[in-house]
N, C-alpha and C positions, 0 to 999 in steps of 0.2 A: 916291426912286428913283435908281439910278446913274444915270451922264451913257455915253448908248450911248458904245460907242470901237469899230471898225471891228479885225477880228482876220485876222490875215494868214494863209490857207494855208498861205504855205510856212516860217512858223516852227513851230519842235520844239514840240513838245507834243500836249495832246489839246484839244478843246472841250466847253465844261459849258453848258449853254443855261439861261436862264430865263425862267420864262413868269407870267405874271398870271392867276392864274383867275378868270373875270370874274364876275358874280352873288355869288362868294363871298368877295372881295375878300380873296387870299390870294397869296403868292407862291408857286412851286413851282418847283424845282430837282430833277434828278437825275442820278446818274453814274453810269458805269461803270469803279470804280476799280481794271478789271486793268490798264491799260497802266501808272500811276502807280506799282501795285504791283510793277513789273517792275524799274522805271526805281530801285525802294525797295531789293530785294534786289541790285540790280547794284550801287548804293551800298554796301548793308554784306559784298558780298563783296570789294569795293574796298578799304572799310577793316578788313579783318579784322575784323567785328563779328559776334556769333551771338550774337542775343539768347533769352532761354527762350520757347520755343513759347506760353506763356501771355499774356508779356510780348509778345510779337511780335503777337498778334492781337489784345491791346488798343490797341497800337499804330496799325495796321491800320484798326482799328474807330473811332480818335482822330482819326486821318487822314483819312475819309469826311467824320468830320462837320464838317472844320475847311475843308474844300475845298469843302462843300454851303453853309456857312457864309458864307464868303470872296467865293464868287462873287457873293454876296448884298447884299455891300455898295461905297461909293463906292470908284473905280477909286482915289484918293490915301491909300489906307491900309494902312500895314504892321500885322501882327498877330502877337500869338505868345500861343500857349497854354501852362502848365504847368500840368500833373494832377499832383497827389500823389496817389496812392492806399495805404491801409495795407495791405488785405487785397486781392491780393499786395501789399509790400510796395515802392514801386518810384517813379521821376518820368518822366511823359513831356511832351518840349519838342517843340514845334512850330510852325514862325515863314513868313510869307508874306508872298510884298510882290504887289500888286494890279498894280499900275505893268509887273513885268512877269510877272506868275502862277508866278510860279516858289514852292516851296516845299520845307521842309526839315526835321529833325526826328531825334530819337533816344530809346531809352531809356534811364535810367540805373538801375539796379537795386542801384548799391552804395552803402554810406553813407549810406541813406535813414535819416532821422530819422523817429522815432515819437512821432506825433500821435493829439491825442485822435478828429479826424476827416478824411476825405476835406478837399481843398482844390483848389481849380481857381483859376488866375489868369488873367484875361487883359488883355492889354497894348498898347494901339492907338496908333498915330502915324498922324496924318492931315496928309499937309501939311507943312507947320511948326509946325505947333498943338503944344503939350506935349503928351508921352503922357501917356494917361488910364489907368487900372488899372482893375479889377473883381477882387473876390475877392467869390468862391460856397463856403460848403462846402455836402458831398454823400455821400451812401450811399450803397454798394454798390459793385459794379466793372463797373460800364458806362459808358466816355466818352459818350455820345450818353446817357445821363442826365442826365449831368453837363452836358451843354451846353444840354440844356433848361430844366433847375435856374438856367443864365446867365440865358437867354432871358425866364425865369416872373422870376427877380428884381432882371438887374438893367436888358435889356433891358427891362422892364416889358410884356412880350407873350409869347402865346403862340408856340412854337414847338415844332414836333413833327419826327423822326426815325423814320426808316422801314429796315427792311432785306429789299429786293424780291427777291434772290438770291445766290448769293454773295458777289458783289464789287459788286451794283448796290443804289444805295441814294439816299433821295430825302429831300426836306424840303419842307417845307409852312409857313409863318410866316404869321402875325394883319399883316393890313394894319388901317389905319381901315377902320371900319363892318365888319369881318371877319364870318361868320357864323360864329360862336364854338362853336355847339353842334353845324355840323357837323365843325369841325375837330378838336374833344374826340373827335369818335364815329366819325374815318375808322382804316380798316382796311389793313393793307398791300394785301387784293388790291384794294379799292376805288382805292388809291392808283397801282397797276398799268395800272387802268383810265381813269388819267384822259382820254388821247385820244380817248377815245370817248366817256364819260359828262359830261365837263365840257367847257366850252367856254377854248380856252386860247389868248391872245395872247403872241405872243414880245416879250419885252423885250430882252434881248440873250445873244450868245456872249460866254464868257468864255477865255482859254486859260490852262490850268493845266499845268505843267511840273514835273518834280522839280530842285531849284535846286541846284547845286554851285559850285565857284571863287569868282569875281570876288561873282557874285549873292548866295549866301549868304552869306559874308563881309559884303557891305553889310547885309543884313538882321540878321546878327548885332550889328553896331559899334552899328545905332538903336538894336535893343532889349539892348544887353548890362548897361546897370543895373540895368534890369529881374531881368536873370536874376544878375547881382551878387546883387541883396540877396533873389531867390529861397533862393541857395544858404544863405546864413548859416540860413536858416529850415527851409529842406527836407533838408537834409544833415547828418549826425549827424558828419562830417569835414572830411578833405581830401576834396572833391570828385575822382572819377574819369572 
């Protein structure tokens, strides 16, 4: 379990809560990723970015699960995700540092090299400890597959993704002694319903920001080997 850390009001951002379901010894997370979403398009109108409508709401949909994710784990850890997907053909990066919830992230749609399958990377720095890697591949074009395929192989637990409305979306993860067959068998509205039908203790707030300047620059410097020896693999050029 994280080590609670006290979340300031009056810093920018939004809060992502987490709770324990108790009897079924489960975590449970959920967000509401309009404000993040806001703080996402103000970024790439910023940087002159217009990514394709397709490419934009995998994006999107990458981003839920990387922040339902994130909140979920020890406050000393940076992370970064890259999805390669073939079918669209496209890489999305996605990088968060805990320390101060800020997060960051783009598509890159050109120069994508063609692979025999889906590939998901993910990339953790804890601490001082070296970073750790994980590579998943994966089918289809849903992130939030893709991050349960992590979860089932390399987390070695289950972990399930949920999408409760448009922008609001939830996670549910196998603690010890988990009750496994009912988390196999829950349903988004069951999942809707948890404040009422399950009994939920809070474990903590987390604040989650969208990261520019100083912040993401640091997040990029930890993990930029990482995404060095991404590109030789995932990019068919000069990367753009």
């Amino acid at each position: 379990m994280a080590d609670p850390k006290p979340v300031s009001p009056a810093e920018a951002g939004f809060q992502v809560r987490t709770f324990f379901v108790r009897s079924r010894n489960a975590l449970f997370a959920r967000v509401d990723m309009s404000e993040l979403y806001v703080d996402y398009y103000l970024h790439l109108a910023e940087s002159g970015l217009k990514p394709a409508p397709e490419h934009d709401a995998l994006f999107k949909r990458a981003l839920a699960g990387f922040v339902l994710h994130t909140v979920s784990r020890p406050w000393n850890e940076m992370t970064a995700w890259t999805m390669n997907f073939q079918k669209p053909l496209l890489n999305l990066f996605i990088t968060g540092d805990n320390e101060t919830g800020g997060v960051a992230g783009r598509v890159f749609a050109e120069n994508v090299r063609e692979l025999p399958e889906n590939l998901f990377y993910a990339d953790v720095v804890r601490g001082k400890e070296p970073k750790r890697r994980s590579t998943v591949n994966f089918t289809g074009a849903d992130p939030l597959v893709a991050v349960e395929k992590f979860y089932e192989q390399s987390e070695q637990r289950l972990g399930r993704f949920f999408q409760l409305g448009e922008e609001d979306f939830a996670f549910v993860v196998e603690h010890p002694d988990c009750d496994l067959a009912w988390l196999r068998a829950l349903t988004p509205e069951q999942v809707k319903a948890f404040e009422t039908t399950e009994t939920l203790s809070l474990l903590e707030s987390r604040l989650v920001k969208w990261s520019c300047g100083c912040n993401q620059r640091r997040m990029l410097e930890v993990l930029a080997p990482a995404m060095r020896a991404d590109a030789a693999e995932l990019f068919g050029g000069e990367e753009k």
